[in-house]
N, C-alpha and C positions, 0 to 999 in steps of 0.2 A: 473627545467626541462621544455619544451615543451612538455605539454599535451594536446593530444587531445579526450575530453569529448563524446562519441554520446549516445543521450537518447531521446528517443520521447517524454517525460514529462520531462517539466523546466517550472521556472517560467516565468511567473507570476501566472503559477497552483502553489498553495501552502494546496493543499493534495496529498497522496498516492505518487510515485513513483518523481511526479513534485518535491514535496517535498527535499524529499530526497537528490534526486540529483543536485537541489541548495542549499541545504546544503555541500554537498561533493566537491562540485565543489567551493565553498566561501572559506571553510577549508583549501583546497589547492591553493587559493589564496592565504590565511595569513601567509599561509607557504614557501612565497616565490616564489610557481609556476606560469608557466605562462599557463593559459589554455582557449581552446577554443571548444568551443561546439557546437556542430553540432545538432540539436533538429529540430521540427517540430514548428506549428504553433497550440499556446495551444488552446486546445478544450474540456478537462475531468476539471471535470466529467459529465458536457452538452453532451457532443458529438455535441455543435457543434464549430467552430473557434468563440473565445471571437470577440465583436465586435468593440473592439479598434485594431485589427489586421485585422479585415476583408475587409478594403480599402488597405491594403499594399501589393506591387507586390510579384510575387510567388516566388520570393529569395530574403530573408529579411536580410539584417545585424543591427546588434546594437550592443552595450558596456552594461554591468552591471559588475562596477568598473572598472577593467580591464582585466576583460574575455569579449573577444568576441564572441558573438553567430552570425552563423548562419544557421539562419531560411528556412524552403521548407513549402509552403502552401502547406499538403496533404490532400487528398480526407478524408472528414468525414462524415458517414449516419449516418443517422438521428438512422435511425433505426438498427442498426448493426445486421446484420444479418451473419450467417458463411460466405456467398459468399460475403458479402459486407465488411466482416473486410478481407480478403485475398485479394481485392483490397486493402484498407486502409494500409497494408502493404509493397504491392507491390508498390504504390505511395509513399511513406514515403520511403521508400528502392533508388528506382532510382531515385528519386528529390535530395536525400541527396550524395548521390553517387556525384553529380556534387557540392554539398559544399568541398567534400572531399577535391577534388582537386583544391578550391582555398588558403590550408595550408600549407605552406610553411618548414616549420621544425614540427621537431615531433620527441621526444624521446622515449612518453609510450601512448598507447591508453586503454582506459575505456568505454568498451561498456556493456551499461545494458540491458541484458533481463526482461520483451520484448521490444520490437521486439527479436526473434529469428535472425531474417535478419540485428540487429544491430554487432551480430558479425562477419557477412560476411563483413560487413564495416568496421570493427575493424582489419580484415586481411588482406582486400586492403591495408587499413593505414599501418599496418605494413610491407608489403611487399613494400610499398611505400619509406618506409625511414629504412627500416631495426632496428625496435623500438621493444620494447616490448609492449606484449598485456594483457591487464585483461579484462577478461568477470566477470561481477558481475552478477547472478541472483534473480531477485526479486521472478520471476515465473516460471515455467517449463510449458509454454506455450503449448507443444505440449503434454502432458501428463495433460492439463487441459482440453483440444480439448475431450483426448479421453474420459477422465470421462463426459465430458457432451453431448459425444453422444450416454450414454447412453448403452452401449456395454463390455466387457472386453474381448471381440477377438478382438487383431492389426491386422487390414486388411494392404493388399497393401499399401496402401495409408501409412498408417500412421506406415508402416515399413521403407518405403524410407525416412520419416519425421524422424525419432528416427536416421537412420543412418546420415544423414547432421547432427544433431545435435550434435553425438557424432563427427564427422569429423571437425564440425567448432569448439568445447570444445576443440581437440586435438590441435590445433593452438594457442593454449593459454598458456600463461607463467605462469601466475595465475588466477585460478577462484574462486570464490567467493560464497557464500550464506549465506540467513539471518538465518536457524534455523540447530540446531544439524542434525535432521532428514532429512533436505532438503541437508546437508552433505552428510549423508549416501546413500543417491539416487543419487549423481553424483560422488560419486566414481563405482556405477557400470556403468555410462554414459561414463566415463573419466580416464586416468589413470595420468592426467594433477594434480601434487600437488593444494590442496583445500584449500582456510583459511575461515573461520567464522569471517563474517561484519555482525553482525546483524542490522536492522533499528534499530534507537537510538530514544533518546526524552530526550527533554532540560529541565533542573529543572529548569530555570530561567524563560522560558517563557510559563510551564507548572504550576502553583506554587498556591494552595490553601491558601496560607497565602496572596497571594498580590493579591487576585482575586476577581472581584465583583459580586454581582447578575450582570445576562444576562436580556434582554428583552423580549427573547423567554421564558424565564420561571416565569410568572404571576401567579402562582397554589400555594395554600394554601395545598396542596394532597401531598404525595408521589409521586415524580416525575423520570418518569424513561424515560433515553431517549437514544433515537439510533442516530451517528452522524458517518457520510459514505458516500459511495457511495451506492445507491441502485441500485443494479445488482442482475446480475444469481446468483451470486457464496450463497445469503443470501439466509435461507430460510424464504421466505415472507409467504408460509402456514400456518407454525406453530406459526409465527409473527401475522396473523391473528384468529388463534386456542386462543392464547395467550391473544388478545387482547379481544376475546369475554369470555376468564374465569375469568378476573381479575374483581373486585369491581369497578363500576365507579366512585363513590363516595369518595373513598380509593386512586384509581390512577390514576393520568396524565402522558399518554406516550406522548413524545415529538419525532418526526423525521426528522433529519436535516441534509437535503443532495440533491444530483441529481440524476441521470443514467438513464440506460435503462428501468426500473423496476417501476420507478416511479408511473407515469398514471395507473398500473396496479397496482399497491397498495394502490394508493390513493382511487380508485372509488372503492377497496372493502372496506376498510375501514371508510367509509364516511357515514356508519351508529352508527359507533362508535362516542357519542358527548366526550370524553375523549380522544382520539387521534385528534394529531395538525402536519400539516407539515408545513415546513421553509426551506429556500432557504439555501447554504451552507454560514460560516461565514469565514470573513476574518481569516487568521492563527493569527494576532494580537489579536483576541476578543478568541480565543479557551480555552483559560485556562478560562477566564469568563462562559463560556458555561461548561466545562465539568466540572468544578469545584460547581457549580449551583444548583446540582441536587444530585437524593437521591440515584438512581441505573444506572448504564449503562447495556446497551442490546445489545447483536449480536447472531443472531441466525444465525449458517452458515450451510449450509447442510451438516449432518452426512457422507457420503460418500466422504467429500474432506479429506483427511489425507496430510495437511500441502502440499498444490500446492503452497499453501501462506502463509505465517506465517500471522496473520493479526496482523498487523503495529499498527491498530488504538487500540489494547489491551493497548500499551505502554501508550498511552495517557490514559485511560480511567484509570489504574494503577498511572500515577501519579498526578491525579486528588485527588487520598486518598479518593475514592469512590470504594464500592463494586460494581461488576458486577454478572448479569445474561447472562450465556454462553451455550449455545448446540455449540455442534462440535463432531467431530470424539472421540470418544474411546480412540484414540492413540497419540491421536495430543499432542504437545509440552504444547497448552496453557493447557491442562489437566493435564501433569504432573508437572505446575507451581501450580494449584490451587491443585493438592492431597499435594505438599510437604508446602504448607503455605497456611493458612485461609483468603482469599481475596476476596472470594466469590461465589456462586453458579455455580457449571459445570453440565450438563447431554449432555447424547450423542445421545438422542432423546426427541423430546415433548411430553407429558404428563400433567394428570392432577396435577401431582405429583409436576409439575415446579410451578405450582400457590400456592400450599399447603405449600409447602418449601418455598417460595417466601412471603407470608402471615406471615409464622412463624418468620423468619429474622424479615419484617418488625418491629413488636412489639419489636425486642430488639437493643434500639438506641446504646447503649454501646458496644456490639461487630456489629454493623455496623461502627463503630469508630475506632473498634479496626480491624477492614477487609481492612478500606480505606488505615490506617497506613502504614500495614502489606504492602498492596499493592505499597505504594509509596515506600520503604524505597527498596522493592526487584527491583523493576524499577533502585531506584540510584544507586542500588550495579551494576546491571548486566550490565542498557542501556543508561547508563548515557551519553551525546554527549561527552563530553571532553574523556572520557575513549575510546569510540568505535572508532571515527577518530583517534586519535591518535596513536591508535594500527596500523590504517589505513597507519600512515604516516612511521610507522617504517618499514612497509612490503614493502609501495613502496622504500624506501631506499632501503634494502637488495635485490631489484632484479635488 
């Protein structure tokens, strides 16, 4: 078939959503399709456009194999603020609008949220050629708006926002999402049939049997590290609560990533001599890195209940290292870690997360037997070869 792709992350981002959808879009290459992609001009987890793109005119085509992307250089701040990412959208929106219409055929379009406005493209498209539509969501963008402004009265604003939503979901033949619970929230959005894509993670090129020491990790200590984007959605307080309960002597956190958050994490934690930051690594060295080390960390703010399944769990699971997790109560990754022993969850920080976190450390044997635990539920559930493939049979029967 004639597919056409639109995603505001492609590679040559090779974390979070960039990811993903050059993988998805590869898969159904080798499956014969022929697809084209409509994306932006990459810039995460920087936020700002890489600088091997930043000489190239503001409608960019190229090849990678034989998918054709084309590119819109969109507006990106520095500093993303709410007013400055509703530009960032609205440029990314109407630059791409004019890719649209240089594709010629088109059988099925796949647009990923976010952009919420990539499914308004996805209805052009299809009312273009009279195709079918999948809207995939990574995120419920407009339901992550509202939790972090802080409120849980929908105002004006953000009723007219909830109804386009359910209006552009209604235009869709299938829609999509990565977690059960992020299911149950778009059947009250949608009355549009839903299938479960979760993010996947490749055992081959995740693989603690064929993985080396990293470079970022020189420490003789227990090593624990967070590998990410640093943004809003983390909680960096308790990150830093955390960092001043632990033993310096005992532990090395390591954190290795970008975003908005950054500078403001760095300069509080730069009294800490046992915390280290690093620049993000290539997706070739990642299994080196996450397989390297003694814990992984993600502290997300208690109040998000699964806007996002986070992605980067899967890897940190088949790394066959245990993690230290805060999150929601409710959240999906809580009731992976109640139903098998992989590693520490709480749904707030406490002193308690150090004391439990102490206690583990001394027993190597079930942190061995946590890592295991961890990968083996990874290959059952998210395994790449199982999750596309389910992928390819859905697109067949529509």
């Amino acid at each position: 078939m004639n597919i056409t792709f639109i995603s505001l992350n492609f590679a040559p981002e090779d974390s979070a959503i960039g990811l993903y959808s050059t993988q998805w879009v590869k898969y159904l290459e080798s499956n014969g399709h022929r697809v084209t992609v409509v994306t932006a001009f990459p810039y995460y987890p920087q936020w700002e456009i890489s600088k091997d793109y930043k000489s190239k005119p503001w409608f960019f085509q190229e090849h990678s194999g034989s998918t054709k992307l084309l590119r819109y250089k969109q507006y990106v701040p520095k500093n993303p603020s709410f007013f400055k990412r509703i530009l960032h959208i609205i440029d990314f929106t109407i630059g791409s609008s004019f890719n649209l219409f240089k594709i010629k055929e088109c059988d099925l379009v796949i647009a990923v949220i976010p952009f919420t406005a990539s499914s308004l493209l996805g209805w052009i498209q299809k009312k273009r050629f009279n195709s079918k539509l999948w809207i995939h969501i990574q995120d419920f963008e407009f339901d992550a708006a509202l939790h972090s402004s802080g409120s849980d009265q929908v105002s004006f604003a953000f009723s007219l926002l909830f109804r386009l939503e359910s209006w552009l979901f209604s235009k869709a033949n299938v829609l999509s999402t990565i977690s059960h619970s992020m299911i149950d929230k778009l059947s009250h959005k949608s009355k549009v049939p839903s299938f479960y894509l979760p993010n996947w993670v490749d055992p081959n090129t995740i693989n603690p049997v064929t993985a080396k020491p990293h470079l970022y990790n020189q420490s003789d200590k227990l090593v624990l590290l967070y590998s990410g984007n640093i943004g809003k959605k983390q909680d960096w307080q308790s990150f830093i609560e955390f960092c001043n309960g632990i033993d310096p002597n005992v532990y090395e956190v390591i954190v290795v990533g970008d975003g908005a958050k950054k500078e403001w994490v760095v300069e509080r934690t730069m009294c800490f001599s046992n915390v280290s930051f690093y620049p993000p690594v290539p997706y070739a060295d990642l299994s080196d890195l996450l397989c390297s080390v003694d814990f992984h960390l993600l502290f997300q703010k208690p109040e998000f209940l699964d806007t996002v399944m986070p992605s980067k769990v899967l890897g940190m699971m088949a790394s066959s290292r245990p993690s230290l997790i805060i999150g929601h109560k409710d959240s999906e990754v809580n009731s992976i870690f109640k139903s098998i022993d992989v590693g520490l969850f709480f749904d707030k920080y406490s002193h308690d997360v150090v004391i439990q976190l102490d206690e583990l450390s001394g027993q190597r044997i079930r942190m061995e037997e946590m890592g295991k635990n961890a990968r083996r539920y990874v290959l059952e559930h998210f395994s790449k070869e199982k999750v596309l493939n389910n992928m390819i049979k859905k697109i067949e029967s529509i």
